[in-house]
C-alpha positions in Angstrom: -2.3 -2.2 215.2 -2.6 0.8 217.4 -5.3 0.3 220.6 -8.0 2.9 222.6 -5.6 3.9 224.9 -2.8 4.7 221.8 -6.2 6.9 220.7 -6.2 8.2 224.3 -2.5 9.6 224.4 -4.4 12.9 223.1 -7.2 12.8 225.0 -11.2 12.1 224.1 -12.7 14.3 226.0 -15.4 15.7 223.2 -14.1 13.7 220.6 -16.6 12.2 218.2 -15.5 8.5 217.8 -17.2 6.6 215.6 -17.4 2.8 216.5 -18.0 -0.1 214.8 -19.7 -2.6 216.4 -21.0 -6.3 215.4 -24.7 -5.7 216.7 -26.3 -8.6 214.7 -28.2 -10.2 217.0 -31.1 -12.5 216.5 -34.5 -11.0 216.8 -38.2 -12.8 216.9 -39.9 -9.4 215.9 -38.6 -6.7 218.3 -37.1 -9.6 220.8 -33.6 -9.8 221.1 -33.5 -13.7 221.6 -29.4 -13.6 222.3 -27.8 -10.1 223.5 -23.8 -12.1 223.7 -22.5 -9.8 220.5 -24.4 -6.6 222.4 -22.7 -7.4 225.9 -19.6 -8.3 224.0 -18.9 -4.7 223.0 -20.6 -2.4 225.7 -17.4 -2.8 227.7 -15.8 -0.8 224.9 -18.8 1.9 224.6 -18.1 2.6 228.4 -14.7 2.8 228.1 -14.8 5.7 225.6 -18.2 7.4 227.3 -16.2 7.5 230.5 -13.2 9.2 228.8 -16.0 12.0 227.8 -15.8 10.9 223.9 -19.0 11.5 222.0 -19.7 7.5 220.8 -21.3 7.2 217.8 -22.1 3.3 217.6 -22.7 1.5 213.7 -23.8 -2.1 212.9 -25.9 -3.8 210.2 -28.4 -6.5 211.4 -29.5 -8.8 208.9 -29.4 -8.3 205.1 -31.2 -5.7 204.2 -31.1 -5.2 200.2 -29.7 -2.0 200.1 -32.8 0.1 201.5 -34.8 0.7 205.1 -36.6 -2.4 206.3 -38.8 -2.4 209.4 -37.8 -6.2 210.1 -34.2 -5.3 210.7 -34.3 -2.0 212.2 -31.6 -1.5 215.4 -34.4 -0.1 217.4 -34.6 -2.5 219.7 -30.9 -3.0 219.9 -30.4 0.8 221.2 -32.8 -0.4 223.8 -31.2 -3.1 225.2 -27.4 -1.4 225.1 -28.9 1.5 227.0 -29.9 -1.3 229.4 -26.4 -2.2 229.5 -24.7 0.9 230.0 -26.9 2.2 232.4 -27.3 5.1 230.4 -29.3 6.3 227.9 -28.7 5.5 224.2 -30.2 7.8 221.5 -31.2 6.3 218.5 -30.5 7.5 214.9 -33.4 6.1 212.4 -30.7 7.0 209.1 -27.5 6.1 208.9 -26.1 9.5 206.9 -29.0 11.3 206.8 -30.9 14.1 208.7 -31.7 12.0 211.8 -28.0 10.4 211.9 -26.5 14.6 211.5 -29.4 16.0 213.7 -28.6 12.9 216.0 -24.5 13.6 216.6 -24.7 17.3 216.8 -26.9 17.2 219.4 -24.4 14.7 221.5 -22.6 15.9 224.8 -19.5 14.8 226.3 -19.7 10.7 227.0 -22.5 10.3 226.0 -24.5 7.6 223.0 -26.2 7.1 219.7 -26.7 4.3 218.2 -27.3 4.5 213.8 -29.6 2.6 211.9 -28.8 0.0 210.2 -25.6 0.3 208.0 -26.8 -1.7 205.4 -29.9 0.3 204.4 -27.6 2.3 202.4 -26.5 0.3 199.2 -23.1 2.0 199.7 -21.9 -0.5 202.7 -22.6 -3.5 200.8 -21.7 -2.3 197.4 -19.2 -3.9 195.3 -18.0 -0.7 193.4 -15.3 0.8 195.4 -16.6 4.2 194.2 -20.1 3.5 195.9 -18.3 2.3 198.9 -15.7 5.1 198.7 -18.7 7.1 198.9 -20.6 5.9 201.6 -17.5 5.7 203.6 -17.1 9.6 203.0 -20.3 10.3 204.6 -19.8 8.4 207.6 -16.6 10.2 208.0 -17.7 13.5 208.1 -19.7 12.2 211.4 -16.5 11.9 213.2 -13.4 12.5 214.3 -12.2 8.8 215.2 -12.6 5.7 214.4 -12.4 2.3 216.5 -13.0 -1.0 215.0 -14.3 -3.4 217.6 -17.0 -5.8 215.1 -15.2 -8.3 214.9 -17.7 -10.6 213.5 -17.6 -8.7 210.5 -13.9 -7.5 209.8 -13.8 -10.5 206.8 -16.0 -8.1 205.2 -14.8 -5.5 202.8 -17.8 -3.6 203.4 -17.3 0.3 203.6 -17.4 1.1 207.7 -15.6 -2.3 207.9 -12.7 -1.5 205.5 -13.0 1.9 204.0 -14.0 4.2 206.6 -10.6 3.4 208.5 -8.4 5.1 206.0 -10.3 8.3 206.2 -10.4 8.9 210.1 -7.1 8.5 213.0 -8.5 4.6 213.8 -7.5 1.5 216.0 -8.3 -1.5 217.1 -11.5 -1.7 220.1 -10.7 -4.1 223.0 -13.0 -7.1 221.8 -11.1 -7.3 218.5 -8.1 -7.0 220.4 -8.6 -9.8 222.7 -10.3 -11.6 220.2 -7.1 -11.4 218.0 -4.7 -12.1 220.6 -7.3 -15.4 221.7 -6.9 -16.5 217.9 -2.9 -16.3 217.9 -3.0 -18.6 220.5 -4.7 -21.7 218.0 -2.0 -20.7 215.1 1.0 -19.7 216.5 2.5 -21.8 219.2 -0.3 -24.1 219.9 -0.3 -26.5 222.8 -0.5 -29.7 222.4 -2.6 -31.9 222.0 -5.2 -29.4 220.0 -8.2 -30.7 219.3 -10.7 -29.5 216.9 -14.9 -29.9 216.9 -16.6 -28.7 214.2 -20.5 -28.9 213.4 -22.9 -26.7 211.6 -24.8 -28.0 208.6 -22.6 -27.3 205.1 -19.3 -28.8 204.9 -18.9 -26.2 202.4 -18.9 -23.9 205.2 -15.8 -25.7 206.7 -13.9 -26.6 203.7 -11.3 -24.0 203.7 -10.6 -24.1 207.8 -10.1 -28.5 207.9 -7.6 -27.8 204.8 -5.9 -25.2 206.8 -6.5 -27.3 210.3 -5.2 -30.4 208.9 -1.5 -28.8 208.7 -1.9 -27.7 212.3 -4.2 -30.0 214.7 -3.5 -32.8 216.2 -7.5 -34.4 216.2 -10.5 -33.2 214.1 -13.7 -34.9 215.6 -17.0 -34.1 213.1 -20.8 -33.6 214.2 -24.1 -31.7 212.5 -25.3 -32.0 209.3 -21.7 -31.9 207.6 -20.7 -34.9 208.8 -23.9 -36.9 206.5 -21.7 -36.1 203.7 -18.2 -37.4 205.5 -20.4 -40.9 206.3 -21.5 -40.7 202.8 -17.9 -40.5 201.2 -17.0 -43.4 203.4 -19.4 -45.4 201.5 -22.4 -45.2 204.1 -25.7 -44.8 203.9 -27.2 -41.4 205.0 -30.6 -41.6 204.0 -32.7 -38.2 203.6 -29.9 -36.3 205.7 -28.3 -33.1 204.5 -25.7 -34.4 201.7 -23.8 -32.4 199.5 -22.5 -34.7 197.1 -20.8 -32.1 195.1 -18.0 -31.8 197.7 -17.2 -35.9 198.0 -14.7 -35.4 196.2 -13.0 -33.1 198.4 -14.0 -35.0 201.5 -12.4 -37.9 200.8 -9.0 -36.0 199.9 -9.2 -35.0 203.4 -10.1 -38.2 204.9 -7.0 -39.6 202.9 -4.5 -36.4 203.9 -5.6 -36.7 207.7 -4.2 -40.2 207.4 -1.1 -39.5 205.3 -0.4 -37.0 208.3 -1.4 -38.8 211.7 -4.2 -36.0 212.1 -6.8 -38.3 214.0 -10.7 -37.7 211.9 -13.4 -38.9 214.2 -16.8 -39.4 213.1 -19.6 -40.3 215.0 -20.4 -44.4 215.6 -24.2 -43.8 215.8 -26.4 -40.8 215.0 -30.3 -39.6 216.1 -32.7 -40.0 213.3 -35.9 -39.3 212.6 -38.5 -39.4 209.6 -38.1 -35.7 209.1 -37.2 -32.2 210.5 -38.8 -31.2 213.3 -40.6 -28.4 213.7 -38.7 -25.8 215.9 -41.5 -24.0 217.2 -43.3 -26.4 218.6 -41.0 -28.7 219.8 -43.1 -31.5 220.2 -41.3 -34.9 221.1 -40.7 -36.9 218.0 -39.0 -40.4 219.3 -35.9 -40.1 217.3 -34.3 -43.8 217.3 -30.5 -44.3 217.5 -28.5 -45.8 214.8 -25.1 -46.8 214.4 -23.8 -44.7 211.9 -22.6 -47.0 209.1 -26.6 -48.8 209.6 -28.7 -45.7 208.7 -32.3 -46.4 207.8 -32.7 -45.3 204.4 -35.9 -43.1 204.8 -34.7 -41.9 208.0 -32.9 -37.8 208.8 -30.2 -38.0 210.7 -30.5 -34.9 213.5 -27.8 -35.0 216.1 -24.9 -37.8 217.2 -25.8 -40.4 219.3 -25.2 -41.5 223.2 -21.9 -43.1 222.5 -20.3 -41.1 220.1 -21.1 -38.4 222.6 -18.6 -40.3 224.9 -16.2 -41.2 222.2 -15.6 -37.4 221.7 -16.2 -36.5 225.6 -12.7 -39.2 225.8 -10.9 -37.4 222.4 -11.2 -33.8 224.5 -10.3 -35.2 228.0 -7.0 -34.8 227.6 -6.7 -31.9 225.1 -4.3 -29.1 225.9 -6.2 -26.5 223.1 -9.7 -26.9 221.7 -11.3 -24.9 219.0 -15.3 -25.5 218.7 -17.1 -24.0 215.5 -20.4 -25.5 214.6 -23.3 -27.4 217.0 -23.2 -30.7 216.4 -27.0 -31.6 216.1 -30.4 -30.0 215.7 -29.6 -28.0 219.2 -32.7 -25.9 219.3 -35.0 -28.8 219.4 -34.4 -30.8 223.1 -34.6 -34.3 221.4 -31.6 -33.5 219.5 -29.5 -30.9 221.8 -28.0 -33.4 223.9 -25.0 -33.9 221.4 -24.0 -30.2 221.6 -24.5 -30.5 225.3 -22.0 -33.2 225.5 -19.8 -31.2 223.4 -19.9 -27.8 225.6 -19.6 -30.1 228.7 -16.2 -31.9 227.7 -14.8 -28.7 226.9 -15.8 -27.8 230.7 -14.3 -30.7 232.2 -11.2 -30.4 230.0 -8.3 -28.1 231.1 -7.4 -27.3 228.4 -7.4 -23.5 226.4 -11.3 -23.8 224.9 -12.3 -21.2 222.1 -15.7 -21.3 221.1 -15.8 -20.2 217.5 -18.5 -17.9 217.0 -22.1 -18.3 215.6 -24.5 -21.1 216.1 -21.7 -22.6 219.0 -21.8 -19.5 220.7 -25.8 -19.2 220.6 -25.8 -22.4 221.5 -23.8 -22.2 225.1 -26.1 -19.7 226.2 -29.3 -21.5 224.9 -28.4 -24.3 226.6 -27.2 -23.0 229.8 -24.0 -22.7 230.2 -21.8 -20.2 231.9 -20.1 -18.0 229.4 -17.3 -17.4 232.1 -16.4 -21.2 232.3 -14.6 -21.3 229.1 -11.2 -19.7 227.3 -13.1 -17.6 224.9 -16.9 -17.2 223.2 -15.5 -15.7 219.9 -18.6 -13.3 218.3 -17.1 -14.0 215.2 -18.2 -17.4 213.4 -17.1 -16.9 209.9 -14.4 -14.0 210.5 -12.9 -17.1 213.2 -13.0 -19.6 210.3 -11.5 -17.4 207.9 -8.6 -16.4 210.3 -7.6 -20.0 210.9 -7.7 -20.2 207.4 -4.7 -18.1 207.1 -6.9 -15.4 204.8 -6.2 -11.3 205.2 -9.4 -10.3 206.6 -10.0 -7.0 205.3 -11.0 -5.4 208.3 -7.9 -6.3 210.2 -5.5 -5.0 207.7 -7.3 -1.7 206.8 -7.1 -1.3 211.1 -2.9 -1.9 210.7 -0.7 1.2 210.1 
């Protein structure tokens, strides 16, 4: 997978590169509420402004169906990278169109522009290779270069994820390449012991990565609202928590094949419940009581793991050597339920050990809460592309980057 500076070797001094970034950040109307994917790839933008290239930035944001939609316009995002860069950041409101030519014609030697969002075309999305193939050709004649540098969307076979490449010289931005070269380090050559954390609210969501994981780590330890259906296979009562009884079946499998292999499960010993969600905007207080976890009330929610689970897994990551963290492990953006995920992000701080935060709501969720980004191994900007590479899949935006 060839690099920037490979790209360099001929110089990109008023070359038009064409770079795609992962620029979906959550927004409360024009408010940027986390800027850690933005500040993730600026580094890269710099790099090739500063070698005099002509940086022609793409994202989606959202999902869009296919057309323009005020509510996920990159507006706001051009602002807040031209913040970053310290220089200014003109903003395309097309993607192939008149604005998005008029836009890169009128671009001089290191300097930006940012296109609207790539999924107001149908084309990006699309899952006729013609459409794509399409879409892809338009972008193309934009540039002369291509780096790929989203990495939260390179499992994606969406057209400037996968397509464009082939069509435009193209390598690999520094974000993917660290984030690459962070993921190696949980699949190849692991120290030991290697702990995994995972949270979020679907097992589902997780399936794939704990049947992969469960060949390779040495501890799996289980929070959010996935874990109500783990308790539930164990034969416990889970009241009106999230359940998906359709994947029992699987999660027992697992519970048995963790124990055939000496992979350590850990669930919580007592969750937070409460009569029902809270409400997230106003974040009243709403008494949750704590309940051992094999004694759950039967009209009660459970909403985050309790006070000494949270030192059962503090003790299972103490003396970890490699930790990989995907998923929060409670209702984190309420404060009566965010002290689970708290406990979580701490251990991994007062662990030595190599910490990768996978991505999405874990990622959020260490800023949201406070904690220095710097303190840990890695804050992947990837939560699902993360999964799916420690799932072993071919993520189609790697591969199409390869030579």
């Amino acid at each position: 997978m060839k690099t920037i500076d490979d790209l360099s070797k001929d110089g990109l001094a008023g070359k038009r590169v064409f770079v795609r970034a992962d620029l979906n950040v959550p927004l409360e109307g024009a408010t940027i509420t986390d800027d850690g994917r933005i500040r993730a790839v600026a580094p890269t933008i710099a790099k090739l402004a500063d070698a005099g290239a002509k940086v022609i930035v793409a994202s989606h944001l959202g999902r869009p169906a296919g057309a323009p939609d005020e509510r996920y316009s990159l507006a706001p995002v051009a602002t807040r990278l031209g913040e970053l860069l310290g220089r200014d950041v003109a903003f395309a409101t097309d993607t192939v169109g008149d604005s998005a030519k008029a836009t890169v014609a009128a671009l001089g030697d290191g300097e930006v522009t940012l296109l609207e969002n790539l999924r107001f075309n149908a084309g990006e999305t699309s899952k006729d290779e013609a459409e794509r193939a399409a879409f892809a050709d338009q972008l193309a004649a934009l540039a002369d270069l291509y780096v790929g540098d989203g990495f939260g969307a390179v499992h994606r076979k969406h057209a400037s994820v996968y397509d464009l490449p082939a069509k435009l010289p193209h390598a690999a931005g520094d974000l993917i390449a660290t984030e690459v070269g962070v993921l190696r380090k949980l699949t190849d050559d692991v120290r030991r012991p290697y702990a995994v954390v995972l949270g979020g609210a679907k097992v589902s969501d997780k399936l794939g990565v704990i049947d992969h994981l469960l060949e390779k780590a040495d501890r799996i330890l289980i929070g959010g609202g996935m874990v109500y259906t783990f308790l539930k296979a164990q034969g416990h009562e889970v009241g009106s928590s999230l359940l998906q009884e359709d994947q029992l079946p699987a999660v027992r499998e697992y519970l048995t094949r963790a124990e055939e292999r000496g992979v350590e499960f850990v669930l919580p010993v007592d969750v937070l419940v409460a009569p029902a969600f809270p409400d997230l905007a106003a974040k009243a207080a709403t008494h949750p009581e704590t309940v051992a976890a094999d004694a759950m009330p039967a009209g009660k929610m459970g909403l985050d793991i309790g006070p000494e689970t949270r030192k059962l897994y503090a003790s299972k990551l103490a003396d970890a050597a490699t930790v990989f963290w995907n998923g929060p492990m409670g209702v984190f953006e309420h404060p009566d339920y965010a002290d689970g995920t708290k406990a979580v992000a701490q251990a991994l701080l007062d662990s030595s050990a190599f910490s990768v935060v996978g991505g999405g709501d874990s990622a959020a969720a260490v800023r949201i809460l406070g904690f220095d980004e710097n303190a840990f191994g890695h804050i992947s900007t990837g939560g699902g592309a993360s999964l799916e590479y420690l799932e072993g899949k071919t993520l189609p935006g790697l591969a199409a980057l390869e030579d």
